[in-house]
C-alpha positions in Angstrom: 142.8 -127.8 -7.7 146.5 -128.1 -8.3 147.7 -126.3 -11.5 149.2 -129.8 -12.8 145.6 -131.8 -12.1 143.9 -128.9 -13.9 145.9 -128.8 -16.9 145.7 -132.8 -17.3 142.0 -133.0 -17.0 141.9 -129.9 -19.5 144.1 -131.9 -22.1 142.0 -134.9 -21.1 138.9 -133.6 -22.1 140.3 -132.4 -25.4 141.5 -135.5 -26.3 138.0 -137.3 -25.5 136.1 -134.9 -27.5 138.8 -135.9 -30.7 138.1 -139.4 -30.4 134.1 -139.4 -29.6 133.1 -136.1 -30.7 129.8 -135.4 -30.5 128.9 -138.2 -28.5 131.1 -137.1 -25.7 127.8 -135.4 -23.8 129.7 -134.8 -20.1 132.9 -135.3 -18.2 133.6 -134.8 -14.8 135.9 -135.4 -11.7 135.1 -137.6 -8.9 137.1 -139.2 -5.7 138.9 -137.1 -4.4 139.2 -134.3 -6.9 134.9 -133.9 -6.1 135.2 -134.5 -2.1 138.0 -132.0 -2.3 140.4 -134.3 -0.5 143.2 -134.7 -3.3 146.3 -135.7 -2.1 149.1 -135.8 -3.8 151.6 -138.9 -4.0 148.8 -140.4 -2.9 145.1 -139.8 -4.4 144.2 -140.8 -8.3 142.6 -138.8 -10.4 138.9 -140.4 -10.6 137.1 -139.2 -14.0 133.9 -140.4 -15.6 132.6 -139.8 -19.0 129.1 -139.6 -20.7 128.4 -140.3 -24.3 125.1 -140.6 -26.1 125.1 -143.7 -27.0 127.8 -146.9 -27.1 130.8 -146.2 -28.6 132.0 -148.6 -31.3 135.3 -150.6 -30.3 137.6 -148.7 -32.4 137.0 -145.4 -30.5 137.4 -147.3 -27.4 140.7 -148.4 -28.6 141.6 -144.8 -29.9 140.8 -143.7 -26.4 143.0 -146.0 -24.4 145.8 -145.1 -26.6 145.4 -141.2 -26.4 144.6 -141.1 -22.5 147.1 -144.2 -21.4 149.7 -142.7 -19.1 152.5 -143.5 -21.9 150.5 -140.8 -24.0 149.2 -138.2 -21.6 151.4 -138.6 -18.3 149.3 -138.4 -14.9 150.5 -136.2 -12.7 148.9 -138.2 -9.7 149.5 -142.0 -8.5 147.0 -142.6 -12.1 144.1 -142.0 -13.7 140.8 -143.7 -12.9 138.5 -143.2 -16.2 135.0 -144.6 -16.6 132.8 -144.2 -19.5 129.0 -144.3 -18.8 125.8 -144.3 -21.2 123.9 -140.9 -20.5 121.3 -142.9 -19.8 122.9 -145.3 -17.3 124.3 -142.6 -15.3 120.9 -141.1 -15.1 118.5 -144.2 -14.2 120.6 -144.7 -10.5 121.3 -148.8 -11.1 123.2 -151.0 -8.9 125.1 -152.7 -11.6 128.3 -151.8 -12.8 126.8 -150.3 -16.4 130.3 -149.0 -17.6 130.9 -148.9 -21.6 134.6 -149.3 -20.8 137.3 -148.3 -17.9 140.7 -147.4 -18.0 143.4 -147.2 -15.2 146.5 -146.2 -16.0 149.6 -144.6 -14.0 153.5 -144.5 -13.4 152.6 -146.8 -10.2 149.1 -148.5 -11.5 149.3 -151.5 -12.8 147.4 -151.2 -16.4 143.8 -152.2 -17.4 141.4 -151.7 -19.6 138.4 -153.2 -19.5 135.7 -153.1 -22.5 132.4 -155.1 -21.2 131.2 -155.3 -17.2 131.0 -159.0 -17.4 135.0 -158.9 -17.7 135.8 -157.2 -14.7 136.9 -159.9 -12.1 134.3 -160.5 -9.1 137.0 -160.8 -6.3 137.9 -156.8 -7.4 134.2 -155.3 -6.7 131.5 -154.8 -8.8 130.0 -152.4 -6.8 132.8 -149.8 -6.9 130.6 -148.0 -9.9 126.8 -147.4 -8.6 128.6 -146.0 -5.5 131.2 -143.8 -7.4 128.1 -142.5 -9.4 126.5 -141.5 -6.2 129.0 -139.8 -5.1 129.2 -137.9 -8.3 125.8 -137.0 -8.1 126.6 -135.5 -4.9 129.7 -134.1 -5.2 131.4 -134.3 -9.1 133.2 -131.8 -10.9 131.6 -130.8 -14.0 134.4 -130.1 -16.6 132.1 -130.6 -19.9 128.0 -130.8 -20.1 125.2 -130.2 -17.6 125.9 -130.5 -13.8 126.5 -133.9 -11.7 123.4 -133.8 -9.5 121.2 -133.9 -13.1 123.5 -136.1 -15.1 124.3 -138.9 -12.6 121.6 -140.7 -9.8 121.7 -142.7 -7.0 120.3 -146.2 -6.5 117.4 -146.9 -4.5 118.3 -146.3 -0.6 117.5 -150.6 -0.4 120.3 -151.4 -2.8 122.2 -148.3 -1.9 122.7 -150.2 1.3 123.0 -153.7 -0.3 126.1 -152.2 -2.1 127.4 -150.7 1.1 127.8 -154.2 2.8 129.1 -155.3 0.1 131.6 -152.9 -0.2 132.4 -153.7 3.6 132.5 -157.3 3.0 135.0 -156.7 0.0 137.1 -154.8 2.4 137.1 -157.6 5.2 138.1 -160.1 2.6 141.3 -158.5 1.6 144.6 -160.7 3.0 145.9 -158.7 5.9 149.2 -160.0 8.1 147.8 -161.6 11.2 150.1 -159.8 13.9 149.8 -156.7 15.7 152.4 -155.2 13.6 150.9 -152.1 11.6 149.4 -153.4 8.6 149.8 -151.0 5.1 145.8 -150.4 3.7 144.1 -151.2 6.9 144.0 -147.5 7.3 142.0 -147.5 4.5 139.6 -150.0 5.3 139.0 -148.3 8.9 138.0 -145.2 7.0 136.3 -146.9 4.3 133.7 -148.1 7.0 133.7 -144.6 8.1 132.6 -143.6 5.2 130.2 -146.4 5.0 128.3 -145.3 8.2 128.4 -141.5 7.6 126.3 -142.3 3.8 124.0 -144.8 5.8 123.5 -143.0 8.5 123.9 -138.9 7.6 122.9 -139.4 3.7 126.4 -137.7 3.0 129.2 -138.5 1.1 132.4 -137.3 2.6 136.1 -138.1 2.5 137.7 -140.5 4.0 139.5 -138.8 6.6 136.3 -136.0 6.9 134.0 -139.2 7.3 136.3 -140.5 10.2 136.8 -137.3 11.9 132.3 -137.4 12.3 132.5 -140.9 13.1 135.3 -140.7 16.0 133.4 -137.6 17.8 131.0 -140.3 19.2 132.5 -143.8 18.6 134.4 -146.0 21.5 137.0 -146.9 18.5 137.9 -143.0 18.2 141.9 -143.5 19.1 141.7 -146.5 16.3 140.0 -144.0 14.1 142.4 -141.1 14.8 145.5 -143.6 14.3 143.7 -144.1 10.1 143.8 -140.8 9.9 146.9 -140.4 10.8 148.4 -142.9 8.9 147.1 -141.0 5.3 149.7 -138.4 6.4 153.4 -140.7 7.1 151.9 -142.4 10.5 151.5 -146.3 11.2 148.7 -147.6 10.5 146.2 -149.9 12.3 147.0 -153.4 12.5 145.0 -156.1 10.8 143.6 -157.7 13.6 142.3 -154.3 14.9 140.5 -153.0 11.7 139.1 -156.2 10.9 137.4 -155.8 14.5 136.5 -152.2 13.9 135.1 -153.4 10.1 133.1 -156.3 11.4 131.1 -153.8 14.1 130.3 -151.4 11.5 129.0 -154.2 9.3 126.6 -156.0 12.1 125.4 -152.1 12.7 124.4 -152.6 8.4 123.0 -156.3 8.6 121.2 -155.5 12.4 119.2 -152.7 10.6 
């Protein structure tokens, strides 16, 4: 981990365990930070908490305003924070279950949101069961017991209901209809990647790692290749093409 990532996660921490103090019971890194795929200018830093039980909305306020980026600056694009329930994090549901989120960054736009029922349907609601699988798997522990005992995954059923839905999210997004290279659909090429490797492999990996294991034996492997590429300075895919690539992964999800 870079010396700057390390040293704001450090002073994160600190700051969490001012404001909630004993009911701050685990924190730990996730994305990219736990797949160990950070990139820099590029990647957030992704961070969950645990407290004991809900905090009340003044400490939620007095969190915002110590970990907001015009407080504690992010050395990355921004910070991704979630704050679970111990025992949400532990019982592996499908629903959102967050106490409150924060993102925050020199070049994210600003939000924090205090109750799951406020956080807009068209932006994904299923962002946080699958984020807490992945922590299970693969989190950082920087305060409290390990990821694989604090955090759970759904049931594999509506593990793979979220899944589509995540690749249904993805097809919806507005993309220019052209064979010009289209900015993101890099993303949602490896995002499907990623998809298929958890469905099929039960591993979570990177986005790049999960299309490198998905190219070895797929017909789209040049498409894949070009995503890849396009996380380092290359063009990406064009819309029409990673829709096409998107829309085969998901009839391989709804065929069974």
């Amino acid at each position: 981990m870079r010396d700057d990532v390390r040293g704001y996660l450090a002073e994160l921490v600190r700051r969490a365990r001012d404001v909630l103090g004993a009911d701050l019971v685990g924190a730990y890194a996730a994305g990219s930070l736990g797949l160990g795929a950070y990139q820099p200018g590029r990647s957030d830093v992704d961070v969950a908490l645990l407290v004991d039980g809900p905090p009340a909305g003044a400490a939620k306020g007095a969190l915002v305003d110590r970990l907001r980026h015009e407080s504690l600056p992010c050395p990355a694009r921004g910070l991704e924070l979630v704050v679970y329930r111990r025992d949400v994090a532990a019982a592996g549901l499908p629903e959102p279950g967050f106490e409150f989120e924060l993102n925050t960054g020199a070049t994210m736009p600003f939000r924090a949101t205090y109750d799951p029922a406020d956080r807009p349907a068209a932006d994904g609601r299923f962002w946080y069961a699958l984020d807490r699988s992945i922590l299970r798997q693969s989190g950082l522990t920087l305060l409290g017991r390990s990821a694989a005992d604090a955090f759970a995954d759904p049931a594999p059923a509506a593990l793979r209901a979220l899944l589509v839905d995540a690749l249904r999210w993805w097809l919806a997004l507005p993309t220019p209809p052209g064979d010009e290279p289209a900015p993101g659909a890099e993303d949602a090429v490896l995002g499907a990647c990623r998809a298929l490797v958890r469905s099929r492999d039960g591993v979570w990996l990177a986005k790049a790692d999960a299309g490198r294991r998905v190219a070895a034996d797929d017909p789209d492997a040049a498409l894949i290749h070009r995503a890849i590429a396009a996380r380092r300075g290359g063009p990406p895919p064009s819309g029409p093409e990673a829709r096409a690539f998107q829309r085969r992964v998901l009839a391989r999800f709804t065929a069974g």
